[in-house]
C-alpha atoms as an extended CHARMM CRD file, in Angstrom:
* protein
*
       188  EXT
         1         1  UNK       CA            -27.2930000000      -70.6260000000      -78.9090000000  PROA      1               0.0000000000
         2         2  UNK       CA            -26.6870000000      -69.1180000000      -75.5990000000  PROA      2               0.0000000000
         3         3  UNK       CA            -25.7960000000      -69.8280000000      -71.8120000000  PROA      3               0.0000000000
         4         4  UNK       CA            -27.8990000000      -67.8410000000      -69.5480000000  PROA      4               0.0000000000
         5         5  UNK       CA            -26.2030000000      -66.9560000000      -65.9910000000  PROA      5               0.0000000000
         6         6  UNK       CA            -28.5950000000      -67.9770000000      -63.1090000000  PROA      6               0.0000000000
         7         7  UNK       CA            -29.2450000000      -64.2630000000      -62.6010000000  PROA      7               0.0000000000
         8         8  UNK       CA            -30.4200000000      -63.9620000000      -66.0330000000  PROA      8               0.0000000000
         9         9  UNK       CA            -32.3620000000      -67.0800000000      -65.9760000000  PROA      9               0.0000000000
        10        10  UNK       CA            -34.1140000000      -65.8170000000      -63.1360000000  PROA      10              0.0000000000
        11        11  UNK       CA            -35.1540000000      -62.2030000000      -64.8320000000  PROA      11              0.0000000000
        12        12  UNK       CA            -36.2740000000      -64.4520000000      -67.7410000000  PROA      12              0.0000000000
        13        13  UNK       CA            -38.8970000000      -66.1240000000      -65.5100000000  PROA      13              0.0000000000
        14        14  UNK       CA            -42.2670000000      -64.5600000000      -67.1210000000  PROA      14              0.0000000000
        15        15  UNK       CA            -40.6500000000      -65.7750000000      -70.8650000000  PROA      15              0.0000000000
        16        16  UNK       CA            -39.8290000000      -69.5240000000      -69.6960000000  PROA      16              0.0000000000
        17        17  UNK       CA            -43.3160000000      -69.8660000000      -68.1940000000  PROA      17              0.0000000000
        18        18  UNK       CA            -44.6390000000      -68.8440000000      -71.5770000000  PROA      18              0.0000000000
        19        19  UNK       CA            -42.3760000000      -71.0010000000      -73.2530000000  PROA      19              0.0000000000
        20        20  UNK       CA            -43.0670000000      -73.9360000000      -71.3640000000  PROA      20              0.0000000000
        21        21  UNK       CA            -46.9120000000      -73.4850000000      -71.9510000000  PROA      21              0.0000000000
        22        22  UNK       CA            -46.2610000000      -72.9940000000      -75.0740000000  PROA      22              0.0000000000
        23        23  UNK       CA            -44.1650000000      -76.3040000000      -75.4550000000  PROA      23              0.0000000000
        24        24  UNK       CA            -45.9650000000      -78.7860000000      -73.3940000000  PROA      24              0.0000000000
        25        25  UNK       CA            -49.1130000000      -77.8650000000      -75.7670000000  PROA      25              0.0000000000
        26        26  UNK       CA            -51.1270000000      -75.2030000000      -73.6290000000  PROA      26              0.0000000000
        27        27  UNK       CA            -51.8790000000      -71.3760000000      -74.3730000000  PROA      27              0.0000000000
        28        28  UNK       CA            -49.5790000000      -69.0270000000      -72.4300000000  PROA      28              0.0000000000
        29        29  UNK       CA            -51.5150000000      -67.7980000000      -69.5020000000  PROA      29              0.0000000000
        30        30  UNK       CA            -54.2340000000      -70.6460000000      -70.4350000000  PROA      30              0.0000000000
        31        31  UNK       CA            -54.3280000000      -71.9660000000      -66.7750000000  PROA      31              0.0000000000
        32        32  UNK       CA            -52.4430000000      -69.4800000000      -63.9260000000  PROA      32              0.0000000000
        33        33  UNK       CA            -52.4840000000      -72.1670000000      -61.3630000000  PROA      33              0.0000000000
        34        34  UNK       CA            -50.2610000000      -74.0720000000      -63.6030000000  PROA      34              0.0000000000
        35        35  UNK       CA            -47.8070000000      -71.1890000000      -64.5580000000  PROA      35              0.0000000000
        36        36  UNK       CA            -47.5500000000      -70.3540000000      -60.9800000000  PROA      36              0.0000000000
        37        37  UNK       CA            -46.5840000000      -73.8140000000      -60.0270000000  PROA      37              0.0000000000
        38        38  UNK       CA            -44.3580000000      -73.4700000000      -62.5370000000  PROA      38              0.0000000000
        39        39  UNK       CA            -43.0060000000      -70.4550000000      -61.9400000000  PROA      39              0.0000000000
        40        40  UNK       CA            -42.3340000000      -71.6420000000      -58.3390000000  PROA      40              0.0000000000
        41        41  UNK       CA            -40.8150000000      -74.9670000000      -59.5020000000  PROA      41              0.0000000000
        42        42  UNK       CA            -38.4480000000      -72.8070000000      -61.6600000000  PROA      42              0.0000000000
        43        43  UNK       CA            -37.5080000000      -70.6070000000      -58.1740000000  PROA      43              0.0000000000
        44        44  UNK       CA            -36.2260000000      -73.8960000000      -57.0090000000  PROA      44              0.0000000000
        45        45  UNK       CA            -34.6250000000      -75.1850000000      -59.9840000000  PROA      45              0.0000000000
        46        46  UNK       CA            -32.4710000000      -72.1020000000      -60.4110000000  PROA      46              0.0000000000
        47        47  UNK       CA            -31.6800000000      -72.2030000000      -56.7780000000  PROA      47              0.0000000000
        48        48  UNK       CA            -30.1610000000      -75.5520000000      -57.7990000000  PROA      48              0.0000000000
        49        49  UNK       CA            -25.9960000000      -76.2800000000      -57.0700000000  PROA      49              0.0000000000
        50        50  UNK       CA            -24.6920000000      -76.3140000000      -60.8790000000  PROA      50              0.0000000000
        51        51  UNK       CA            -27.7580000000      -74.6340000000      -62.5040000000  PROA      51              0.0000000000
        52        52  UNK       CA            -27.2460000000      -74.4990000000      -65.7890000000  PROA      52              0.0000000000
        53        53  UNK       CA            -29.0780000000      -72.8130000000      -68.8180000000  PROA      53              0.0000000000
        54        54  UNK       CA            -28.9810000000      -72.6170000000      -72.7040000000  PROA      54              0.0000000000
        55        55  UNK       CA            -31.5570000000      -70.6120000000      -74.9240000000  PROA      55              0.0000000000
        56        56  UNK       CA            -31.8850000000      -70.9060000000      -78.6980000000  PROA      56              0.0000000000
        57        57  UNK       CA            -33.4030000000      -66.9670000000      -78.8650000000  PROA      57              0.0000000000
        58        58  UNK       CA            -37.0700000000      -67.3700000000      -78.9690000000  PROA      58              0.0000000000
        59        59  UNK       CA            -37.0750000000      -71.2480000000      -80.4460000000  PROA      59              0.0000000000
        60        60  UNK       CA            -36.7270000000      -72.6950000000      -76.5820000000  PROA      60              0.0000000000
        61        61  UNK       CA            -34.8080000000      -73.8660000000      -74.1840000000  PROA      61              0.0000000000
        62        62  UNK       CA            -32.8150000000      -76.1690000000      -71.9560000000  PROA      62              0.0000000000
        63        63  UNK       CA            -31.3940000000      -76.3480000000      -68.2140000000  PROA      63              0.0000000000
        64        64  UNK       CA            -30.9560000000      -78.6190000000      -65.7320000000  PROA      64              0.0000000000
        65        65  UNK       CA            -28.8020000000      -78.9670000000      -62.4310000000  PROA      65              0.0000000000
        66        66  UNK       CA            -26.1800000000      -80.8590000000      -60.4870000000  PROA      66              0.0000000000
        67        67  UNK       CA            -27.7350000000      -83.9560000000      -58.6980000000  PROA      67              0.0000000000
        68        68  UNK       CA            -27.7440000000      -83.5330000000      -55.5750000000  PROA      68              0.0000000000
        69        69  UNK       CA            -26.2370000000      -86.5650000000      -53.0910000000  PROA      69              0.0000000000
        70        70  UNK       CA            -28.7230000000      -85.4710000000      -50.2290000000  PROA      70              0.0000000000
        71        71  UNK       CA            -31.5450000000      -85.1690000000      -52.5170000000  PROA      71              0.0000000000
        72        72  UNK       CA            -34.8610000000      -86.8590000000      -53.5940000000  PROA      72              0.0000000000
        73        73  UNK       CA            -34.0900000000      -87.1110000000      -57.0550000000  PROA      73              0.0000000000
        74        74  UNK       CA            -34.2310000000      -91.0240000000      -56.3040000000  PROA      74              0.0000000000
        75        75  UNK       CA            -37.5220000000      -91.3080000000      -54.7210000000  PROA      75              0.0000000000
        76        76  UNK       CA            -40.1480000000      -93.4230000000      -55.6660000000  PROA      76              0.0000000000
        77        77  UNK       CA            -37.7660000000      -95.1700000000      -58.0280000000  PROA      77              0.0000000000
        78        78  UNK       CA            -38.7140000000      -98.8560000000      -59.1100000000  PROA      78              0.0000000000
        79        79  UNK       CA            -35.8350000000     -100.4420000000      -57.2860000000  PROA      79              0.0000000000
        80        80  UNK       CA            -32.4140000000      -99.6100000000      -56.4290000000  PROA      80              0.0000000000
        81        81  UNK       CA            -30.4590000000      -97.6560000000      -59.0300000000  PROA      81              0.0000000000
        82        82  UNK       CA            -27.5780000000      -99.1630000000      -60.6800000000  PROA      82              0.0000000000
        83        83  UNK       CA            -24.3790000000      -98.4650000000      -58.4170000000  PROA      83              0.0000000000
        84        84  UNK       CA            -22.5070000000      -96.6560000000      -61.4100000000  PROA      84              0.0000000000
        85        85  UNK       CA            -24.9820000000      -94.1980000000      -61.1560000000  PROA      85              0.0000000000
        86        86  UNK       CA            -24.8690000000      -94.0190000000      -57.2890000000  PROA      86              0.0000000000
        87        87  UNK       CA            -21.2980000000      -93.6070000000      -57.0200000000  PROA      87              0.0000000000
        88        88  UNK       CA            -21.1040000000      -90.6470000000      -59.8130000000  PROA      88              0.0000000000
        89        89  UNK       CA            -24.0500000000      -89.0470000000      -57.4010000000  PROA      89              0.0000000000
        90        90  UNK       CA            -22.4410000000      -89.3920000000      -54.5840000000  PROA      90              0.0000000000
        91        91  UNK       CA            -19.4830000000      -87.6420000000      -55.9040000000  PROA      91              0.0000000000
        92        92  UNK       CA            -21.1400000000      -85.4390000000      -57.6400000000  PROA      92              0.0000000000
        93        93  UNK       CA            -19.8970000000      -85.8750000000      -61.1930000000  PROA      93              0.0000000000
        94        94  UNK       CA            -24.0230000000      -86.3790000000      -62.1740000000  PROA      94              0.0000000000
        95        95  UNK       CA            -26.2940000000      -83.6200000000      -63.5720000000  PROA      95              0.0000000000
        96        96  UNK       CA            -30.4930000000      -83.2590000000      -64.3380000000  PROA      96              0.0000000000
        97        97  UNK       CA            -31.9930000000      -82.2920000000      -67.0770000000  PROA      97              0.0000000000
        98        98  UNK       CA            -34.9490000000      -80.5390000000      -65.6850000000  PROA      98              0.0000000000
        99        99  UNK       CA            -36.6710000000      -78.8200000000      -68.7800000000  PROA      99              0.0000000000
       100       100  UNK       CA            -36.2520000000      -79.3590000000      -72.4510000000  PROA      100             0.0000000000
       101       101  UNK       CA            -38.4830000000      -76.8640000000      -74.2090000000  PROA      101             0.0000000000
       102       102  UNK       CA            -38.5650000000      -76.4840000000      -77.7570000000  PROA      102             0.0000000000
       103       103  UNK       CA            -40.7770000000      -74.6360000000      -79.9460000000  PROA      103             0.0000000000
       104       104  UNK       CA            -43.5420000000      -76.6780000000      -82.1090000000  PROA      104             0.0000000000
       105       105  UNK       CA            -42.9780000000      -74.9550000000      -85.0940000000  PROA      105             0.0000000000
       106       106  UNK       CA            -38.8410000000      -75.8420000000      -84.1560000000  PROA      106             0.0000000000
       107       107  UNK       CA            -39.1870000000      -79.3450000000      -83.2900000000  PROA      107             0.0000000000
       108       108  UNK       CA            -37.6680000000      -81.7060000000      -85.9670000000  PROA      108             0.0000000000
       109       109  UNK       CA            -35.0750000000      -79.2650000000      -87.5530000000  PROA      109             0.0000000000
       110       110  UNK       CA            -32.7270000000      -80.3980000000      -84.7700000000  PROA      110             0.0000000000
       111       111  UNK       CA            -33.1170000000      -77.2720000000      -82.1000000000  PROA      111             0.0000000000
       112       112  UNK       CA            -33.8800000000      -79.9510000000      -79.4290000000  PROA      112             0.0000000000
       113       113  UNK       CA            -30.5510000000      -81.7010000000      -80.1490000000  PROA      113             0.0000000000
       114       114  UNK       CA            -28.4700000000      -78.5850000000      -80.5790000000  PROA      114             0.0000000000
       115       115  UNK       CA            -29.7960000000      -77.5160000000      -77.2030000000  PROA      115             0.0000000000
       116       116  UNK       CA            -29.0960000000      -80.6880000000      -75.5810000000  PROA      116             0.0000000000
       117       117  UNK       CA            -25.8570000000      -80.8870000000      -77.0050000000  PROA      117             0.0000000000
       118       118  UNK       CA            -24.7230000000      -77.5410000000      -75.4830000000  PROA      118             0.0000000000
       119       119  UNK       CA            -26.0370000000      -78.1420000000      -72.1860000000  PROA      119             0.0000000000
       120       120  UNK       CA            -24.1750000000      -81.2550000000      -72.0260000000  PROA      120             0.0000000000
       121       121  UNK       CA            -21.0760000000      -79.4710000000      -73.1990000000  PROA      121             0.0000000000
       122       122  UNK       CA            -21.7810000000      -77.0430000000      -69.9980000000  PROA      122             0.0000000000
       123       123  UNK       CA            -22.9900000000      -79.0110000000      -67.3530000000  PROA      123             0.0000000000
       124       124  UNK       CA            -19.5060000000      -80.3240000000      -66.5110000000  PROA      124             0.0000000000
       125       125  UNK       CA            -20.7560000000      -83.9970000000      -65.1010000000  PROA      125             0.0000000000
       126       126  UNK       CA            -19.9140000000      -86.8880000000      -65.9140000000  PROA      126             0.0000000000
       127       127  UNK       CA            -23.1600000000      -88.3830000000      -66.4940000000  PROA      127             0.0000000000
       128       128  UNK       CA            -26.8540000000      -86.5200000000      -67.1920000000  PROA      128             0.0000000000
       129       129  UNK       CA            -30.2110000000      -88.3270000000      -66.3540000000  PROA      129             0.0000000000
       130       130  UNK       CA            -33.4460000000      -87.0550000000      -67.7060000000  PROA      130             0.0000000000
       131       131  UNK       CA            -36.6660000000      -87.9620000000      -66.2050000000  PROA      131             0.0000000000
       132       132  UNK       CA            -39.7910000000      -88.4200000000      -69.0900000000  PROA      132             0.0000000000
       133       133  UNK       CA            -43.2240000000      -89.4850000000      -68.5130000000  PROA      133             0.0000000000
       134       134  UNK       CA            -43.8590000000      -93.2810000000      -69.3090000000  PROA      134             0.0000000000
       135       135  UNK       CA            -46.3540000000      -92.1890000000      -71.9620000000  PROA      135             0.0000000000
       136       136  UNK       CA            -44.1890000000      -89.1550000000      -73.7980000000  PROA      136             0.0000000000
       137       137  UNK       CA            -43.4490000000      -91.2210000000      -76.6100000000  PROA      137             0.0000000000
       138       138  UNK       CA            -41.5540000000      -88.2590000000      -78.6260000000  PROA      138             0.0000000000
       139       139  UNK       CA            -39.6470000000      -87.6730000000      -75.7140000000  PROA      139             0.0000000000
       140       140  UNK       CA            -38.3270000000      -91.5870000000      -75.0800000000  PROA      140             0.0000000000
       141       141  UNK       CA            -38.0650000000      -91.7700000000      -79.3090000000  PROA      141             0.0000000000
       142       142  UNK       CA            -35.3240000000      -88.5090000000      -78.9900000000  PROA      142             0.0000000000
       143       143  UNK       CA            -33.2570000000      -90.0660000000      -76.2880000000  PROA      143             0.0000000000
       144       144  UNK       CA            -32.9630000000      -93.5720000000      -78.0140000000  PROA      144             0.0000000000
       145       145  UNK       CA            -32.3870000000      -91.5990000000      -81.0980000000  PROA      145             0.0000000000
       146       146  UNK       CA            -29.3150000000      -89.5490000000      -79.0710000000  PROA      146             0.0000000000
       147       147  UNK       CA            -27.4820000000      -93.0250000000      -77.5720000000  PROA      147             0.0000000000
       148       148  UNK       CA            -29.6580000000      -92.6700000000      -73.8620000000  PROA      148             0.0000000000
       149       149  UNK       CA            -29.7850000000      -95.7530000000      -72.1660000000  PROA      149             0.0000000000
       150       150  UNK       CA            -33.5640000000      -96.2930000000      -70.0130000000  PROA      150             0.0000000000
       151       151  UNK       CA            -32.0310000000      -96.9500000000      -66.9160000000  PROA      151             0.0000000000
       152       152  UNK       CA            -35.2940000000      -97.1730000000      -64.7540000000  PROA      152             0.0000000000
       153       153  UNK       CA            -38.7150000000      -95.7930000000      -64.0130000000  PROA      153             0.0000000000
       154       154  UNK       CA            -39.6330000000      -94.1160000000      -61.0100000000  PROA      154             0.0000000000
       155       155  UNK       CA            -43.0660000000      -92.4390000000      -59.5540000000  PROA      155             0.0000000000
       156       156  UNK       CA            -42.9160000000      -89.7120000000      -56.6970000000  PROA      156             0.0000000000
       157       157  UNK       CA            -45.9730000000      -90.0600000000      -54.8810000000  PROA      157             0.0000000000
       158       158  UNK       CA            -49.0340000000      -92.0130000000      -55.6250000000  PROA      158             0.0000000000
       159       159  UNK       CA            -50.2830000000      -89.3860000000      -58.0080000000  PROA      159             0.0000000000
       160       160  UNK       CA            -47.6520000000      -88.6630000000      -60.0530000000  PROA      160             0.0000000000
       161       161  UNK       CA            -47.5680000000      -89.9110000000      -62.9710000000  PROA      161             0.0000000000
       162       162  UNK       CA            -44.5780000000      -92.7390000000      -63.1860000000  PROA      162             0.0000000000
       163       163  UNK       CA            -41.4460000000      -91.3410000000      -65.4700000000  PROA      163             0.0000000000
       164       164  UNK       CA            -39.0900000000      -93.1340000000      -67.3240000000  PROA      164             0.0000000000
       165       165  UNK       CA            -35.4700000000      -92.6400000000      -66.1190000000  PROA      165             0.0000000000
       166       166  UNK       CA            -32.4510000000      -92.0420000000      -68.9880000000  PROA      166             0.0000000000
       167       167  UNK       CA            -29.0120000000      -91.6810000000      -68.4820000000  PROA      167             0.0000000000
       168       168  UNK       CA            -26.4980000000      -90.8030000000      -70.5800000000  PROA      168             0.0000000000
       169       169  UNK       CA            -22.5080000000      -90.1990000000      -70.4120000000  PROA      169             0.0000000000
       170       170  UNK       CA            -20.9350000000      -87.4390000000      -71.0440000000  PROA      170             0.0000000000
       171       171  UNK       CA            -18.0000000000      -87.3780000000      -73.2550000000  PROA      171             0.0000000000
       172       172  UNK       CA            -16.1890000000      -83.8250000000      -73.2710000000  PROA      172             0.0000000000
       173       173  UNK       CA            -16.7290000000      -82.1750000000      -76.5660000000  PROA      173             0.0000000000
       174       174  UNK       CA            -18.7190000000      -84.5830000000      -78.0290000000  PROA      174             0.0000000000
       175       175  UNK       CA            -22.6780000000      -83.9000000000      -78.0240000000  PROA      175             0.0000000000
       176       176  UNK       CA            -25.4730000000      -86.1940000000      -78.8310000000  PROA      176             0.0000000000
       177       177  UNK       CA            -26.0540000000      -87.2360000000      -82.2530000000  PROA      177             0.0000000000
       178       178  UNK       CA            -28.3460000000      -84.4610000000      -84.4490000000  PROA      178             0.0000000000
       179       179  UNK       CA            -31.6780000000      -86.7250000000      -84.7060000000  PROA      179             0.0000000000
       180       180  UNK       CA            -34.5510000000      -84.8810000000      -86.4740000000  PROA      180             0.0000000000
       181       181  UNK       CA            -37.0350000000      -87.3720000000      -84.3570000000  PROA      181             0.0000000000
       182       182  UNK       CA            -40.3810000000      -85.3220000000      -83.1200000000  PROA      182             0.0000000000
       183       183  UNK       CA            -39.8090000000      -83.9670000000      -79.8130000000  PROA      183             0.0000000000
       184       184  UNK       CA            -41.9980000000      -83.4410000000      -77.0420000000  PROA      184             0.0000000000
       185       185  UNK       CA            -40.7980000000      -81.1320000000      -74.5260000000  PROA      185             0.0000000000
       186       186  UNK       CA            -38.8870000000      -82.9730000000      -71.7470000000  PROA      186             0.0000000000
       187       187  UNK       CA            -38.9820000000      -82.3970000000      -67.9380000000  PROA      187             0.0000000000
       188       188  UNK       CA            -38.5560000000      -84.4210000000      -64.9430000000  PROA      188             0.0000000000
């Protein structure tokens, strides 16, 4: 397990892009339209204030960023979010988890965990959120299984498809339980 540097992150582009195909069940280079929106989502992400990184060599990866107080990470959700997590937002003590990408052939020997785990040890916040689609059962299954709490749902734009909304605390040094529950790969 490894932090990557934004820098590095960033000359590692072409290899997350395969690894997310890879992940969220496509062929790498199966559809270019997607890997380029990808790719361009991943520009922004690792523009990000408090981009963050971890890599488990070839058997995936993990990053997120701070959450932003001006941003839309809020929009389109199903109400008004809890005030707990407002406040932490607002000064800035909250981080993202953008991508979650483990291997297949790694998922329930723990790499999703260990990942999480270390990025949570990194991100220096006081509280993560993770954003899953409503019908990623795996992905809801692994955050019950590591103490998350479903705080919400939200939807974008009328399009998109409408994501469930977990939180979780962070307590320094101690990571989220080791659950060997099949994992999808994760993103907001």
């Amino acid at each position: 397990m490894r932090a990557l540097s934004r820098r590095r992150a960033r000359t590692r582009r072409d290899a997350v892009a395969d690894l997310s195909a890879v992940a969220y069940g496509g062929a790498v280079g199966e559809d270019l339209r997607d890997r380029e929106v990808f790719l361009e989502q991943f520009t922004i992400d690792t523009a990000r204030p408090g981009f963050t990184m971890v890599a488990v060599g070839e058997a995936g990866c993990a990053y997120g960023s701070a959450l932003d107080p001006e941003g839309d990470w809020w929009r389109g959700y199903f109400g008004e979010p809890p005030n707990q997590i407002k406040e932490l937002i607002s000064r800035e003590r909250a981080f993202a988890v953008i991508g979650l990408m483990p291997q297949p052939d790694c998922r329930r020997r723990g790499v999703a965990s260990r990942m999480m785990g270390h990025l949570l040890t990194r991100c220096g916040a006081d509280l993560v959120a993770a954003f899953a689609e409503a019908t990623n059962i795996p992905a809801h299954n692994a955050f019950v299984g590591w103490g998350w709490t479903r705080t919400g749902s939200l939807r974008t734009d009328a399009t998109s498809p409408v994501r469930g909304v977990w939180t979780h605390p962070v307590q320094p040094n101690k990571p989220p339980p080791d659950q060997h529950a099949n994992r999808k790969a994760v993103s907001r």
